[in-house]
C-alpha positions in Angstrom: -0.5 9.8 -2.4 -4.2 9.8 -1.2 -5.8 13.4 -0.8 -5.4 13.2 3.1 -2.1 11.7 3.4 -1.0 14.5 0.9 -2.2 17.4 2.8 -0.8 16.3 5.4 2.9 15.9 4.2 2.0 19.4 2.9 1.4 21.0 6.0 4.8 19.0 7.7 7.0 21.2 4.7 5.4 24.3 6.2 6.0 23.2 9.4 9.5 23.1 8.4 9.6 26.7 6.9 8.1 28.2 10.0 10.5 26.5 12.5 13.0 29.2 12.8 10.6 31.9 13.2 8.5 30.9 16.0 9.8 31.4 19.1 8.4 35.4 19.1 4.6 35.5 19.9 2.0 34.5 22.7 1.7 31.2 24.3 0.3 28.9 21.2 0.6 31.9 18.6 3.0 29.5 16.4 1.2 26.2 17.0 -2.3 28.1 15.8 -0.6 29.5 12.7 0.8 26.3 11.6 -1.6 24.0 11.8 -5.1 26.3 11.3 -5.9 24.1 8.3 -5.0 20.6 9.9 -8.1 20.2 12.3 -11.6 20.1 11.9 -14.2 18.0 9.5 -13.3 15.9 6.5 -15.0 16.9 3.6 -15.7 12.8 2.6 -15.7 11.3 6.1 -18.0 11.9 8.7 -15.0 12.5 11.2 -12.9 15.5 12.1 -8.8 15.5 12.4 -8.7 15.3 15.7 -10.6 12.4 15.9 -8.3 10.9 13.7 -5.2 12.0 15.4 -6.2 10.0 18.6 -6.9 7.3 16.7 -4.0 6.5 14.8 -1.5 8.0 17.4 -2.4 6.4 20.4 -4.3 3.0 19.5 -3.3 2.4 15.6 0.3 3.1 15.0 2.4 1.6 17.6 0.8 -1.4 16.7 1.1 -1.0 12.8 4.3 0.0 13.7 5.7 -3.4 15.1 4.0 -5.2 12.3 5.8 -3.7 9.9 8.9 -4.5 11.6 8.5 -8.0 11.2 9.5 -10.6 8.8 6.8 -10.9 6.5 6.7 -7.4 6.2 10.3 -5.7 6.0 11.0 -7.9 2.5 9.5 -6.5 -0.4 10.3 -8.0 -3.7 10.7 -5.1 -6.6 12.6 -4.7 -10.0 14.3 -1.4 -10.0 15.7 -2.1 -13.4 12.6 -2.1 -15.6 13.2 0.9 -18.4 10.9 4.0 -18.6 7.9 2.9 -21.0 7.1 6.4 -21.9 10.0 8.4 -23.4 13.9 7.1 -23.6 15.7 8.5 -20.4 18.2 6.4 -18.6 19.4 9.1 -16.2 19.7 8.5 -12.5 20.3 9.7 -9.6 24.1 10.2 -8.6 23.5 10.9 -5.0 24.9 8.3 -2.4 21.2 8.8 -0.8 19.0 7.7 -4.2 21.1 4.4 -3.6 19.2 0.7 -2.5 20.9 -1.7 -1.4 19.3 -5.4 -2.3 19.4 -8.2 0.1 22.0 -11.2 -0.4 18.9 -14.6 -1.0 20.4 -16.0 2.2 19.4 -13.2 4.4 15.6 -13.8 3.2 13.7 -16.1 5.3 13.0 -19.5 3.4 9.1 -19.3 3.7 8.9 -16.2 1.7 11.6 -17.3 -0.9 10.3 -20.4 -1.3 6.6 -19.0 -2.4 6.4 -15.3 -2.4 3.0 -15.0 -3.1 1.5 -17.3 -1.6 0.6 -17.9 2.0 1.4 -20.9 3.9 2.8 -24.2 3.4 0.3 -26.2 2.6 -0.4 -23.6 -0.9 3.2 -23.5 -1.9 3.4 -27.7 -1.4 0.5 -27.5 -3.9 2.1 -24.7 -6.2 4.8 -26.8 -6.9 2.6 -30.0 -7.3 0.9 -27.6 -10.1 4.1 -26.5 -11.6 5.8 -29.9 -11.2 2.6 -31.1 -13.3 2.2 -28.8 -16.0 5.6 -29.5 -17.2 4.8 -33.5 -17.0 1.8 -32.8 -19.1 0.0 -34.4 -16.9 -4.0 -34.2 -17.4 -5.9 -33.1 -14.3 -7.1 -36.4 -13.3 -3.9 -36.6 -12.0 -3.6 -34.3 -9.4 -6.0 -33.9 -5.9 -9.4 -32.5 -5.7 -7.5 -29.9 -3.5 -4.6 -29.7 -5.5 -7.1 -28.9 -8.3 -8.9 -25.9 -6.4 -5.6 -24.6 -5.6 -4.7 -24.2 -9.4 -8.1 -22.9 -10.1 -8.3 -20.5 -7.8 -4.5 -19.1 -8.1 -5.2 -19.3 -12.0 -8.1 -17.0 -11.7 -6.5 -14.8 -9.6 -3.3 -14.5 -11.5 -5.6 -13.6 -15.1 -7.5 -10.8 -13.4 -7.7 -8.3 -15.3 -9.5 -5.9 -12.3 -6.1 -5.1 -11.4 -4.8 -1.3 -10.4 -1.8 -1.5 -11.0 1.0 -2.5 -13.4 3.0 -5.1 -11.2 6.5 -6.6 -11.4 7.1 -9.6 -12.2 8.7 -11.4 -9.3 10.0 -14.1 -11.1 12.1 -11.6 -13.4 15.7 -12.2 -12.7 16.2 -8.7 -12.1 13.6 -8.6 -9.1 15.4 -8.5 -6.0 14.1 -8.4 -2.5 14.4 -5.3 -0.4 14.5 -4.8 3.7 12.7 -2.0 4.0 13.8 -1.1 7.4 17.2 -1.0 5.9 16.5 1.4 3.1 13.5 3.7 4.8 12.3 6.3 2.9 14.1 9.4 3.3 14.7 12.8 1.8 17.3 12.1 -1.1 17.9 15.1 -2.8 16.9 14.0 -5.9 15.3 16.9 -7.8 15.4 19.0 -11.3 14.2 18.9 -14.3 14.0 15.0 -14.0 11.9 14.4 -10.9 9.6 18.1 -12.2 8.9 15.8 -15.3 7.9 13.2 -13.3 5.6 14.4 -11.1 4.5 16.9 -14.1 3.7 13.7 -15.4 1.0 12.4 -12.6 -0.8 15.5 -12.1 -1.2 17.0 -15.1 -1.5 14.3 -17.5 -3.0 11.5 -15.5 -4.7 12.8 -12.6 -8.7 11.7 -12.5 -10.7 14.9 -12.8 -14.5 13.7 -14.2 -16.5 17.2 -14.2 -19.3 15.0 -12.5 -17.5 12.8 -9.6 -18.0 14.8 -6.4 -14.2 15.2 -5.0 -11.9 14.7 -3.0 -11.7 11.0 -3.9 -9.4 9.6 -1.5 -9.0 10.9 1.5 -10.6 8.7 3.8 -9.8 5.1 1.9 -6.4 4.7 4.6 -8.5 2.9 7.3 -11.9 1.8 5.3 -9.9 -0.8 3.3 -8.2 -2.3 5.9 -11.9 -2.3 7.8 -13.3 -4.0 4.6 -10.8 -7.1 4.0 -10.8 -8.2 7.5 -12.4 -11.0 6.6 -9.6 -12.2 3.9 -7.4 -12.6 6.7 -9.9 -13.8 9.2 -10.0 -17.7 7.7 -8.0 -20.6 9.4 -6.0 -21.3 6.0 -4.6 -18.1 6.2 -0.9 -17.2 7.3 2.1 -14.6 7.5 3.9 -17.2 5.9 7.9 -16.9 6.6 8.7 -20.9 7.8 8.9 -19.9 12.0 5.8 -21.3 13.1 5.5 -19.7 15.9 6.3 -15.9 15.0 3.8 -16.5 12.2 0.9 -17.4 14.2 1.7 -14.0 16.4 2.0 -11.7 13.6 -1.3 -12.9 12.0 -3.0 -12.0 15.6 -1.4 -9.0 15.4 -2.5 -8.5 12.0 -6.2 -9.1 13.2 -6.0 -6.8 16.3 -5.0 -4.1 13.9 -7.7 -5.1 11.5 -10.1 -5.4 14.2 -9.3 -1.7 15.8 -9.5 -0.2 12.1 -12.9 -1.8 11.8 -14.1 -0.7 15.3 -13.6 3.1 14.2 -16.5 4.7 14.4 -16.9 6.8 11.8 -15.5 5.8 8.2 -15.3 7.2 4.4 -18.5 6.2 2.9 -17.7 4.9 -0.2 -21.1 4.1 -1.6 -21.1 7.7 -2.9 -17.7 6.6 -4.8 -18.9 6.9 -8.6 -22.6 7.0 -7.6 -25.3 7.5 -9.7 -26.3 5.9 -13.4 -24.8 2.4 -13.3 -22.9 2.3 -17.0 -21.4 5.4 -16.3 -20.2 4.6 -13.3 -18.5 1.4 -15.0 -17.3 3.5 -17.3 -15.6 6.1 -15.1 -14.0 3.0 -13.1 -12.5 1.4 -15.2 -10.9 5.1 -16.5 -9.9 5.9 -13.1 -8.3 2.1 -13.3 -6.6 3.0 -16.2 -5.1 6.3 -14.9 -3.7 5.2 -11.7 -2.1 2.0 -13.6 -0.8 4.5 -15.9 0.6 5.9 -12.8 2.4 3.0 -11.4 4.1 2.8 -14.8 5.4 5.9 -14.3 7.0 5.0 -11.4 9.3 2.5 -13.7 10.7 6.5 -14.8 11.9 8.1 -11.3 16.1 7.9 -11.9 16.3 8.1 -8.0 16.1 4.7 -6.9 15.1 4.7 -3.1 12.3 7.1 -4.8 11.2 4.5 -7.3 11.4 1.4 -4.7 8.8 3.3 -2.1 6.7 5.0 -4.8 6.3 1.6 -6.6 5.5 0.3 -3.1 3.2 3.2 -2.4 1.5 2.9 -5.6 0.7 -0.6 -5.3 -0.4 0.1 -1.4 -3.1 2.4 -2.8 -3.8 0.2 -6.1 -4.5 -2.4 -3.9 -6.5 0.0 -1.3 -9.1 0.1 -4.4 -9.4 -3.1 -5.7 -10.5 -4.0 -1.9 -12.6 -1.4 -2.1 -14.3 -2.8 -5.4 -14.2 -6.1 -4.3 -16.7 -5.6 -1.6 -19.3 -8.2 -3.1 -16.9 -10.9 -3.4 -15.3 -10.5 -0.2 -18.7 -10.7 1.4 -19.1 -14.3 -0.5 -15.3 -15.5 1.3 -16.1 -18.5 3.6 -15.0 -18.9 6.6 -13.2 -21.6 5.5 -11.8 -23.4 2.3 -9.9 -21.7 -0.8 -11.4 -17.9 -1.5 -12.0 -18.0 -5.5 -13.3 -14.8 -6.0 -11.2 -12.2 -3.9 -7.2 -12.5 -3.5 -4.4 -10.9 -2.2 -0.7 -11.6 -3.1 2.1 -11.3 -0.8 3.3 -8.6 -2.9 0.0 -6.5 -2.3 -0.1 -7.0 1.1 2.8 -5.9 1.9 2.3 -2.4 -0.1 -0.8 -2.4 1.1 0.4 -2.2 5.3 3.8 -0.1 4.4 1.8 2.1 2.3 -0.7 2.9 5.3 2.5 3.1 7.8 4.0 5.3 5.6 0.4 7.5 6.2 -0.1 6.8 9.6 3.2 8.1 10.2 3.1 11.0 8.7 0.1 11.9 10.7 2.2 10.5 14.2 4.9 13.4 13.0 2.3 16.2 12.6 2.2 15.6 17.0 5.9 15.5 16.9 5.8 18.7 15.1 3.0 20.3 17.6 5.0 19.1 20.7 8.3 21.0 19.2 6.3 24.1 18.6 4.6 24.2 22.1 8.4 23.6 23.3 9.9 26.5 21.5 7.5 28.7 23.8 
């Protein structure tokens, strides 16, 4: 979880402790108390809460909202089976609420299934061309000058190496695809010794703490990202790919409004002060904060509650892919408007984590108004 998006969740669990003491005091006593250290400046962005609160409440997350109700959205493709690669540990979770419940292949729209990473029909016609090819042994000369772009591009994309996190393999027969909205993340119970070694795990052994970076580090990334890679998602050749031509084209204008409004905000995270300062040693502390959070993601491959692995795998890659936008910004400045984009990609995979990840943020600041407005209401 990012800095911000932490503190807040933090302040919702003392919301909840406070709840049945509150009703004795003057007008606004309660509210004051419990949410004295959810307002005022951000220590990395040039904004305060409230200013934030307006933002996502009112213009950002009804929106974001419907998005992620839709089709392209609501299926996520994950492999709850993969074994813990750090110490031998196969127990989970007995509680009916740790549970996920996979979705039968025929309930998944075709245009996903089909290609689920790539974006329209025109790239998964020339994925399969590729494919159909490369077991032919057929030399290049044999395929388009398009056809050819598309491997070349896809190719590079699929060696990066400038990746954040440790994916799944979707094409592992134990990946499965996952509605979302039918398995929400929730409070399961799951807790102990297990889940304390988990999270003992993250912070202690592989949270980034350079003496010489100035912190926090992440509160402010939720909205700058999405600001950043609106031009990704901007070009013609670019769709919500599910096979229903028509609910695709409206998503990807919702998908730009939402864009649009995030890059319209005012007053961002500046993120050129993000490992500023003497250039090797700002490669060098990247690519160890890289290493760390991928570390992280593996560790996700451990949680024995399986609704808790699916969303922090999702979460993970969310905020993986949060910083390799941010890290990408030369080569997404290069994207044309139109034509294959051989420097920058996104898979369906990370974008998907990346718009659940910031609904799962967004809402958690929506519920922080929720938990005013019971408060005030308790008067």
């Amino acid at each position: 979880m990012a800095a911000g998006s932490g503190l807040l969740l933090r302040a919702l669990g003392f919301v909840v402790l406070l709840l049945p003491v509150v009703s004795r005091g003057s007008p606004g006593a309660a509210e004051r108390r419990c949410f004295c250290q959810v307002t005022g400046h951000l220590d990395d962005c040039t904004c305060d809460v409230e200013t934030i609160d307006a933002f996502n409440n009112y213009k950002l997350f009804p929106r974001l909202n419907e998005l992620l109700e839709s089709d392209y959205f609501r299926y996520y493709k994950v492999n709850l089976k993969k074994p813990c690669p750090f110490w031998n540990d196969n127990s989970h979770c007995g509680i009916r609420d740790c549970a996920v419940k996979p979705c039968p292949s025929d309930e998944v729209p075709d245009g996903i299934r089909s290609g689920s990473y790539k974006y329209s029909e025109e790239a998964n016609n020339l994925a399969e061309e590729c494919e159909e090819a490369k077991r032919l042994g057929a030399v290049d000369g044999s395929l388009s000058k398009a056809t050819q772009q598309a491997v070349l591009q896809w190719t590079r994309h699929d060696d990066s190496s400038d990746s954040f996190c440790e994916a799944d393999d979707i094409y592992s027969p134990d990946a499965e695809y996952v509605d979302l909205l039918l398995n929400p993340e929730r409070y399961t119970g799951y807790k102990g010794p297990d889940a304390w070694k988990i999270w003992n795990s993250i912070y202690e052994e592989n949270c980034f703490k350079p003496q010489n970076v100035k912190r926090p580090l992440a509160s402010g990334r939720e909205l700058r990202a999405l600001s950043k890679v609106l031009p990704f998602f901007e070009r013609p050749g670019f769709q919500l790919y599910t096979g229903d031509k028509s609910h695709d084209g409206e998503m990807k204008n919702q998908l730009l409004e939402i864009l649009r409004l995030a890059k319209s905000f005012p007053l961002h995270f500046d993120e050129n002060s993000f490992f500023a300062g003497n250039k090797k040693e700002a490669a060098k502390l990247k690519e160890e904060f890289r290493l760390h959070f991928k570390n992280i993601s593996k560790i996700m491959d451990c949680v024995g509650c399986f609704k808790c692995r699916l969303w922090g795998k999702l979460q993970t890659q969310g905020l993986g892919t949060v910083l390799k936008i941010l890290f990408s910004e030369n080569l997404i400045e290069k994207i044309p408007e139109s034509g294959p984009s051989y420097g920058f990609q996104l898979t369906r995979q990370e974008i998907v984590a990346l718009f659940n990840a910031f609904g799962r943020i967004s809402t958690s600041i929506r519920e922080l108004e929720n938990f005013k407005n019971i408060l005030r209401n308790m008067r």
